[in-house]
N, C-alpha and C positions, 0 to 999 in steps of 0.2 A: 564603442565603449563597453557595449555588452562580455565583450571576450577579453577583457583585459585581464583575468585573472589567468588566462592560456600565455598572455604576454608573459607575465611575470614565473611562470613554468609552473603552476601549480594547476593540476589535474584532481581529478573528482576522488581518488584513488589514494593520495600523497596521505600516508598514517592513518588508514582506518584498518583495522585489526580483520584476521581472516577468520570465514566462517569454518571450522573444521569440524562438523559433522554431517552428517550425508544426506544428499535428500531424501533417501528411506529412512533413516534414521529420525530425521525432521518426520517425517509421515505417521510413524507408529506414533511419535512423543504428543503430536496433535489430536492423532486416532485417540488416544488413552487419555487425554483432558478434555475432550471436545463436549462432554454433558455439564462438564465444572465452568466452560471457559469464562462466560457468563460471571460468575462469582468472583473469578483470579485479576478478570480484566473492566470489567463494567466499574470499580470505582476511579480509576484512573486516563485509561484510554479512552472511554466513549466520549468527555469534555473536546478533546482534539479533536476526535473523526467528528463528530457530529459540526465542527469549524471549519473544517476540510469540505465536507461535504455540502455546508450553504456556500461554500466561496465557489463552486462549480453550479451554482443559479440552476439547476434544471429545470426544465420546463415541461408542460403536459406533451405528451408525443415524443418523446426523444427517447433513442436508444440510448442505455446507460451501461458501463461492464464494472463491476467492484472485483479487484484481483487481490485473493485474500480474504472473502468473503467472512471467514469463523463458521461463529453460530448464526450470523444472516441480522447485527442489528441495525448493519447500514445499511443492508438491502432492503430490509423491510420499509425503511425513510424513504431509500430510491424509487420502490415499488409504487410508494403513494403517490412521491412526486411526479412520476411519468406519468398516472392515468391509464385509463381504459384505453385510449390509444396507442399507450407508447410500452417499452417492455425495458424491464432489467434484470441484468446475466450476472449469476454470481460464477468465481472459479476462482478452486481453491485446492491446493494436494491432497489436505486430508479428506479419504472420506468419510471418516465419522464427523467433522466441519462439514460439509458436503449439506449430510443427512438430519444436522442438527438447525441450519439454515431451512432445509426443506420443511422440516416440520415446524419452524415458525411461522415459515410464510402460509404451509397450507392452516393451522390455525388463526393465522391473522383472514384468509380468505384471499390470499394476492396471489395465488397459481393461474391466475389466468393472463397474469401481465409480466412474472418473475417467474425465474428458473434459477438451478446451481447445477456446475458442471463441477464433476472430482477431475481436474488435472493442472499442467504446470505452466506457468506461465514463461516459461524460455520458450514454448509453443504455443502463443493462444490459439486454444480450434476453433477461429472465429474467421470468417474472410474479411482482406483489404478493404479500410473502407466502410466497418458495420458500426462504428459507434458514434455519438455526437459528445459523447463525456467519458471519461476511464479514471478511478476513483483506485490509487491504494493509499491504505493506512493502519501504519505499524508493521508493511509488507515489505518493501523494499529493502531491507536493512535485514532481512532474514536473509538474502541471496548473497554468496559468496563476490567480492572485488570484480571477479570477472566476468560474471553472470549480472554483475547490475545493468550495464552498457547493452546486453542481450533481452534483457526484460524490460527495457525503453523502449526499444530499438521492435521488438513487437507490441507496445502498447501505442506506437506510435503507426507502425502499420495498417492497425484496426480500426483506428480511429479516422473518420471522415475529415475533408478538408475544415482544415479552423476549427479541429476539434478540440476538446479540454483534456486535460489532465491535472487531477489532483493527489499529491501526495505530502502525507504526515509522516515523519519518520523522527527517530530519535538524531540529531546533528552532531557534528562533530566541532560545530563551532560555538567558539568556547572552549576548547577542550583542556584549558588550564584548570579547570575548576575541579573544584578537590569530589564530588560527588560522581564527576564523570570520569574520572581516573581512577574514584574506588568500582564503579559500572565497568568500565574496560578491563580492571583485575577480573571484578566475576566473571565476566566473558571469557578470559583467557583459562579460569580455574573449573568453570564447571558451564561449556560450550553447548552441553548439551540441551540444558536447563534454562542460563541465560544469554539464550540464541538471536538477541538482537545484538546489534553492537552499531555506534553513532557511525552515521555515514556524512556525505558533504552532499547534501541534496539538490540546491539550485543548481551546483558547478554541475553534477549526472546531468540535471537534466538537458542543459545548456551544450552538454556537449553531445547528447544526445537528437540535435536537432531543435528544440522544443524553445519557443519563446516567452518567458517568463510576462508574466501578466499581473502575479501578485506573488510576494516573498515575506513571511511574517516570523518572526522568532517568538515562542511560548518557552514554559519551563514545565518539568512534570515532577512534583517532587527532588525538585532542585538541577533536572537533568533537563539539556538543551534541549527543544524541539522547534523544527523547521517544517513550516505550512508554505505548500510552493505551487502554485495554479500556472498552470503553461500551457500553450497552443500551439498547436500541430502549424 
C-alpha cells in the first residue's frame, strides 16, 4: 500500500521547480548571512525544526548528524539531548554556518560532545553505519531534483540499522494554493535569494528506501510544510 503513489506514475520529482544556482553560489550567499541568520530565520523556521527534531525521540548516548546545521540551534538541542555519552555532528557548506554553530556550541560549553564539519552532503565524510538519527530541516529543498535522491541515498548510508531520519521541508502538497504559487514565482524570479522551492517529501523519501513512521502536514505563513520521520 505504501507505494501506491509509484502505481499511479507519480514520482518525488513530478512539478517541483529546478534549483538554478550553483553550489558555490549557494556557499558564498550563506557565507555572507551566516552572522544575521539567526534574525532572518529564528521567527519562522525554528517552530518546525524544533517538531522535527522531538519526533526523532533521542536519547542519552546516541550518535546524532543534523545536515544543514546553520548557525547550530538544533545542534545545540541535539548536543543536550545525547549527554556526556553520546555526540552530535553538525555538516553544512557554508563555512561561515560552519563557524557560527561552532561558537554557539563552544559558548553553550558542548564541545566536548558536538562538532561541525564545513562540507556537502552528496558526500557525507561520515562512514557506513555512524548514526542512530539524521536530522535535516529546511535542507533538502535547497538541493537541485537530481541531487535530492543522492542526499537520501547518503543519509541513509550513515545511518545504522533502524536508524531515523527526520526531515522539515517546505511541500509541494497543496500546491493549488494561491501563496505557494506566489513562492514558486519568487523562486523562479530571484533563485538566488529564495533558494528553497516546495519539494514532495514523503514520496523522496519512500523511494529513497526509507519507511515512513510519521507524516504530518504544518503551514508557515500560509506555505505547505511536510514533517516526515522514516527508518532506515
Amino acid at each position: 500500500m505504501r507505494n501506491n503513489h509509484l502505481l499511479r506514475g507519480e514520482r518525488s520529482y513530478d512539478g517541483i521547480l529546478p534549483v538554478s544556482r550553483s553550489r558555490s553560489q549557494a556557499k558564498r550567499f550563506y557565507d555572507r548571512i551566516s552572522r544575521f541568520y539567526d534574525y532572518i530565520t529564528g521567527g519562522f523556521e525554528r517552530r518546525i525544526s524544533e517538531k522535527a527534531l522531538s519526533y526523532l525521540s533521542i536519547s542519552a548516548g546516541e550518535t546524532i548528524l543534523e545536515v544543514g546545521n546553520g548557525s547550530g540551534y538544533s545542534l545545540e538541542r541535539m548536543a543536550n539531548l545525547v549527554g556526556d555519552e553520546g555526540w552530535a555532528s553538525g555538516l553544512d557548506l557554508s563555512s561561515g554556518m560552519a563557524e557560527e554553530a561552532k561558537r554557539r556550541l563552544e559558548n553553550a560549553r558542548l564541545l566536548d560532545r558536538a562538532g561541525v564539519i564545513c562540507g556537502d552532503a552528496l558526500m557525507i565524510p561520515f562512514r557506513e553505519g555512524t548514526f542512530d538519527a539524521v536530522l535535516m530541516s529546511f535542507t533538502l529543498e535547497l538541493f537541485d531534483t537530481p541531487d535530492i535522491p543522492v542526499v537520501l541515498r547518503e543519509a541513509r548510508r550513515s545511518l545504522k540499522h533502524g536508524g531515523r531520519l527526520a526531515v522539515a521541508s517546505l511541500s509541494r502538497i497543496g500546491s493549488s494554493s494561491l501563496m505557494l504559487r506566489l513562492y514558486e514565482w519568487a523562486h523562479m524570479t530571484w533563485p538566488t535569494y529564495v533558494d528553497c522551492r516546495p519539494i514532495y517529501v514523503e514520496r523522496a523519501l519512500r523511494e529513497a528506501g526509507f519507511e515512513t513512521t510519521i507524516s504530518e502536514k504544518d503551514t508557515m505563513y500560509g506555505l505547505p510544510i511536510e514533517i516526515v520521520v522514516a527508518q532506515k
